[in-house]
C-alpha positions in Angstrom: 20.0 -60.3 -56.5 20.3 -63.6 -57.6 18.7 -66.2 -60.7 18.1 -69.3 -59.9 18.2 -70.3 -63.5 21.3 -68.7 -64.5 22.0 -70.2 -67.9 19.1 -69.2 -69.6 20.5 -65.9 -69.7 21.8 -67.3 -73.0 18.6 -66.7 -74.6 19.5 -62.8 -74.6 21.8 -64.4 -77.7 18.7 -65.2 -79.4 17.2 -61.6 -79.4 19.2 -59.8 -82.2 18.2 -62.9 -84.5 14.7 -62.5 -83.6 14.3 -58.6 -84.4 16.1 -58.9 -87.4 13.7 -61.3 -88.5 10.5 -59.2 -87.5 11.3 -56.1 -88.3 13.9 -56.0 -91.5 13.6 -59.6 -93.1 9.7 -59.6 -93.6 9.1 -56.0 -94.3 8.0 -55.8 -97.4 8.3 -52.5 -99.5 4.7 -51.0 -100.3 7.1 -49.1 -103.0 9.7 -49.7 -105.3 11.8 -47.0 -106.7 15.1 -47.9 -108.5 16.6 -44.9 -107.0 15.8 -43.6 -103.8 18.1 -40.9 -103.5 15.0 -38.6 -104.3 13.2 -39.7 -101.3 16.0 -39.2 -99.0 15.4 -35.0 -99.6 11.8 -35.4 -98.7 10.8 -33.7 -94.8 10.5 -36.9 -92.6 7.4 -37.0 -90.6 6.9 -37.6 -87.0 6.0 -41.4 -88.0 9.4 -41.7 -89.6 11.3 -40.7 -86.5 8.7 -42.8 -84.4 9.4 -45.8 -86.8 12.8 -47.1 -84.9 10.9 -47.4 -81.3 9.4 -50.6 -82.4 12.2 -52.7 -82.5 13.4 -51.0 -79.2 10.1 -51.8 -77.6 10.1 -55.6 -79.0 13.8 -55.8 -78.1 13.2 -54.5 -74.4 10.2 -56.9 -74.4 12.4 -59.7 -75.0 15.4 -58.8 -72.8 12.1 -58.7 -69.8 11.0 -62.0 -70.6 14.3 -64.0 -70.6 15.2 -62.1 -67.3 12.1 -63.6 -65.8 12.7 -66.9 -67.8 16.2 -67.1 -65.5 14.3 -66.8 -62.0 15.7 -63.2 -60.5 15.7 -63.5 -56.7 16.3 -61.0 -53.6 18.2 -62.2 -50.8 16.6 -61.5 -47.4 19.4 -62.5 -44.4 17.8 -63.8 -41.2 20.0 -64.4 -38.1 19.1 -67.0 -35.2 20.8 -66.2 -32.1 21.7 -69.1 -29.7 22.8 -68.9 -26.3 24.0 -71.0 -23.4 23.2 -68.6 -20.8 25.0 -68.3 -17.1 22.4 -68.5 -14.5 23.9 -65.4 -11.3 23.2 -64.8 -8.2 24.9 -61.7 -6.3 25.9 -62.4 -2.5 26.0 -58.6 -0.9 27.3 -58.1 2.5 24.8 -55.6 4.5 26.5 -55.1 7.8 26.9 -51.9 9.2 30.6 -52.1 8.3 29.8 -51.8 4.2 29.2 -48.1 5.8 32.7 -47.6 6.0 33.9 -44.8 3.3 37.5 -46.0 2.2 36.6 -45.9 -1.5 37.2 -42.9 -4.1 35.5 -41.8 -6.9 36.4 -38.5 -8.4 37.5 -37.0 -5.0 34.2 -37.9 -3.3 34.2 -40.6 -0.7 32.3 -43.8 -1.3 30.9 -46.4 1.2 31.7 -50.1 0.7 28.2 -49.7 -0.8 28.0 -47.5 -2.1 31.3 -48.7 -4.4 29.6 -51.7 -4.6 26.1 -51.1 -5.9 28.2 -49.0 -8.9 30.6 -51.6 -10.2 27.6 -54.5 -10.2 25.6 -52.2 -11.9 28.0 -51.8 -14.8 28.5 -55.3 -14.6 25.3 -55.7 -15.2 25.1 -53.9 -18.6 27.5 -56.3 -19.4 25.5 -59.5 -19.7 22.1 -58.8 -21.1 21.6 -62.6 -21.7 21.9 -63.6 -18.1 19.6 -64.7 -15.4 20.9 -62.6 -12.5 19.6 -62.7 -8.8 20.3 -60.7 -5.8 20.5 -62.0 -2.0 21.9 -59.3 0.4 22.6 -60.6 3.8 24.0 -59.3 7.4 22.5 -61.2 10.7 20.0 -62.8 8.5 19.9 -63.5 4.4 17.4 -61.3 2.9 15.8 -62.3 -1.1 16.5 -59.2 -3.3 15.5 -60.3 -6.5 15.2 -63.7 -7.9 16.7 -64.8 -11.4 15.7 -62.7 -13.7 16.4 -61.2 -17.3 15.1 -57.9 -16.4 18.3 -56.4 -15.0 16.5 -52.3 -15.5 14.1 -53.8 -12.2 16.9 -55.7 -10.5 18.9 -52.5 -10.6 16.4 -50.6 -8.7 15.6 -53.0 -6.1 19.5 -53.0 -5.8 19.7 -49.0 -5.2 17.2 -49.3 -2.5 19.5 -51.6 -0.1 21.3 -50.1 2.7 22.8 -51.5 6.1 20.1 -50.3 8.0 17.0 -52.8 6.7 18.6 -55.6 8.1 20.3 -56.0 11.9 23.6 -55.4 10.7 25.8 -55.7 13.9 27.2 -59.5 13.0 27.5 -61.6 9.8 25.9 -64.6 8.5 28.0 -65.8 5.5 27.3 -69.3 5.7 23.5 -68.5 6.1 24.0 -66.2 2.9 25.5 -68.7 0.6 23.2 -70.8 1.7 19.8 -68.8 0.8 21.7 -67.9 -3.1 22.7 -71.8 -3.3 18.6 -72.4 -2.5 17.8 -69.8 -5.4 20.2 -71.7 -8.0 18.4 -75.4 -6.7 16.8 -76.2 -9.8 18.3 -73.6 -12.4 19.1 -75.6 -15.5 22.1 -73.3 -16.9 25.0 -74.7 -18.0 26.9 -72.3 -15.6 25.4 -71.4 -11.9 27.8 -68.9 -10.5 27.8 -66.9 -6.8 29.4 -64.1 -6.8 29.4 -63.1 -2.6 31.3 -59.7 -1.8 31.8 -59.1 1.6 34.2 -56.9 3.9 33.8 -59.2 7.1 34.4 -62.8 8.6 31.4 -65.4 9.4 30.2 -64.6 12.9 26.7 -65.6 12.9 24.3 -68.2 11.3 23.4 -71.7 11.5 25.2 -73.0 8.8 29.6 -72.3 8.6 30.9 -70.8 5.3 32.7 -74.5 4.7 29.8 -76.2 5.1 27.7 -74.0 2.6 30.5 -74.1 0.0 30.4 -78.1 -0.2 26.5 -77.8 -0.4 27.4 -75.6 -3.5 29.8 -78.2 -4.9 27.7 -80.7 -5.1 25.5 -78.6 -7.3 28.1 -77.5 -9.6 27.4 -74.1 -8.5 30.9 -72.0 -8.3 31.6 -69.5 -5.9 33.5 -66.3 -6.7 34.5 -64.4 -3.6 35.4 -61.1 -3.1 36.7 -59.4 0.4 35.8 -55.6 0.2 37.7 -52.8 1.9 41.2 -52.2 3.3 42.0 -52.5 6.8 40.3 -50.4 10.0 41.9 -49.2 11.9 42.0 -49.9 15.8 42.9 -48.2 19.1 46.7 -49.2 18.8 46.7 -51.2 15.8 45.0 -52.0 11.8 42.9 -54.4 12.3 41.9 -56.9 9.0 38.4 -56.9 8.6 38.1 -59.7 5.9 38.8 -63.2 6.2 40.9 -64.0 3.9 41.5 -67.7 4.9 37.6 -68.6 5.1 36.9 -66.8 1.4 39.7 -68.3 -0.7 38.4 -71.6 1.1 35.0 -71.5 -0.3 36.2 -70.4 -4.0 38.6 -73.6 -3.5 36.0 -76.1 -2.8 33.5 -74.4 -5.5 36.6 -74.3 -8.6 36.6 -71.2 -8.3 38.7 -67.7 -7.5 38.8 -65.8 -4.4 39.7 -61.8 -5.0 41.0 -59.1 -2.6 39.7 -55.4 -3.6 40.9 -52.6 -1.5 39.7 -49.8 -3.3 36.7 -49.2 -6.7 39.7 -49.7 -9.9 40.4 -53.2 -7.9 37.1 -53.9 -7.2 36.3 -52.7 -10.9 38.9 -54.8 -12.2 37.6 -58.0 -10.4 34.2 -57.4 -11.4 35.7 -57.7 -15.2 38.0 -60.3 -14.5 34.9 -62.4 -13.5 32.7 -61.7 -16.5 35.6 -62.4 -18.9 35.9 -66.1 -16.9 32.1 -66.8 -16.8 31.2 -65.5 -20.4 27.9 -66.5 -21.7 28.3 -68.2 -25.0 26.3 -66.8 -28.1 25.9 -68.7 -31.2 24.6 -66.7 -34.4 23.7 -68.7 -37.0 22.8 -66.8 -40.4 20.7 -68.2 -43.1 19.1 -66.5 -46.5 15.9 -67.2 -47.9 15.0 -65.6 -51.5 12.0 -63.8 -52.4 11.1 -64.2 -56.2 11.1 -61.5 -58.3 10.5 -62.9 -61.7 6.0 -61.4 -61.9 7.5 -57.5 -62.3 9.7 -58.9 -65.3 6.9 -60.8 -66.9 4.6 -58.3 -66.3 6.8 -55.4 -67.8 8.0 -57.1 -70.5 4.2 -58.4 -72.0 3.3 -54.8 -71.4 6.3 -53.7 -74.0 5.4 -56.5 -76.6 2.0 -55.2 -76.3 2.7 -52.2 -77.0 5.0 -52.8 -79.9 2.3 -55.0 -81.2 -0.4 -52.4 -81.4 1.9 -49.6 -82.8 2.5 -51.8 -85.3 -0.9 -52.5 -86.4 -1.0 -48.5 -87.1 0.4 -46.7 -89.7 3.3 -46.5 -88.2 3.8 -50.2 -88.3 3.2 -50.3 -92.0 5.7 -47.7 -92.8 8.8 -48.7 -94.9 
């Protein structure tokens, strides 16, 4: 609590003045005695006892009405959050080679999914004030979710993709960048971000990975790529899935990073790595507005002085 008239606090100088003067200074004796030792031995009443409640009433009175005089005030904070959002979309590979199981979690075997589908979900969590999107692709792009702030829906439609609703037997990046590119058009963030994870090379599509990077440059749209997976192996030899060249390519042109995770603590690690780079800024700004509190005062202390005033207009009042 607060007053907004602080000085007038003073006045609570004032109030031993102004009892003396009403109840000592102006009583006047109904008796005179030149002695009144004999008086002092007499049984006192309960008005006697009563009788030194009336400057305690007046004085309490007072002590209200200066309190209200200075203006007491509650504090109530408000907060207004302001933030410059990051505007996401998420590029999954569906091929039938995300299938392959060369991820661990607690001794159980994950697909490249699988993996996947848990570390963007956590990533998720992560950035409540995002619009996120999601654009899976294989042979063709296929429109997950568009942007969107409700990540609890976009996590569902998420869990329900698997390399069998699409014709998974090549890869379209370039057509995938493309359709997530299309989705971020006419965002108006202050940050438009791609994220594309794949475990494969661009052998399909109408449009080439390069040329769907530079369309993404010119929108200020960044590209973060990630190639999933270690290497398969062949008859006689490993053979690398990922294109390695064609990825770090596209994050070049977009300003961005390009990010090799073999296994789910690198892929983890990369998802993290990412959020920390593309952070959504948040700006609190805290105010305080004051609620007055002076009516309880005012009301309490006339209540007192009323009091007092008709106590002493009994008998009580006219005691010595």
């Amino acid at each position: 609590m607060r007053f907004a008239n602080p000085i007038l606090l003073l006045l609570f100088l004032l109030i031993p003045l102004l009892i003396w003067l009403r109840h000592f200074m102006l009583r006047k004796r109904s008796m005179q005695f030149s002695n009144g030792t004999a008086l002092e031995s007499l049984p006192k009443s309960w008005r006697i006892r009563l009788q030194p409640t009336l400057p305690i009433l007046y004085a309490l009175g007072l002590v209200c009405l200066v309190v209200a005089l200075a203006r007491p005030q509650r504090g109530l904070e408000d907060s207004r959050v302001r933030t410059e959002a990051v505007d996401i979309i998420l590029l999954v590979d569906l091929s039938e080679s995300m299938e392959t199981r060369d991820f661990q979690k607690h001794n159980r075997r994950l697909s490249r999914l699988e993996a996947s589908k848990d570390v963007i979900e956590r990533f998720l969590e992560k950035r409540p004030n995002d619009r996120i999107g999601m654009v899976g692709f294989a042979t063709l792009p296929y429109a997950v979710a568009p942007l969107t702030l409700d990540h609890g829906w976009l996590i569902q439609r998420m869990q329900g993709l698997h390399t069998g609703m699409l014709d998974g037997s090549r890869t379209a990046i370039g057509d995938g960048i493309a359709s997530a590119v299309n989705r971020l058009r006419e965002s108006e963030a202050k940050s438009k971000v791609i994220i594309l994870l794949t475990d494969g090379a661009n052998n399909s599509g109408t449009l080439s990975p390069e040329n769907a990077a530079s369309a993404a440059e010119a929108l200020s749209i960044k590209i973060y790529t990630i190639g999933a997976g270690g290497a398969r192996t062949g008859f006689f030899m490993q053979r690398q899935e990922v294109d390695e060249t064609s990825l770090k390519k596209i994050a070049k042109t977009t300003d961005a990073e390009f990010y090799r995770a073999r296994d789910l603590k690198t892929l983890e690690a990369v998802y993290e790595k990412i959020d920390q780079l593309e952070k959504t800024e948040i700006e609190v700004e805290r105010f305080t507005r004051f609620e007055e509190k002076a009516k309880g005062w005012i009301v309490l202390g006339a209540l007192l002085l009323m009091i007092e005033q008709i106590l002493g207009l009994t008998r009580l009042g006219r005691l010595p």
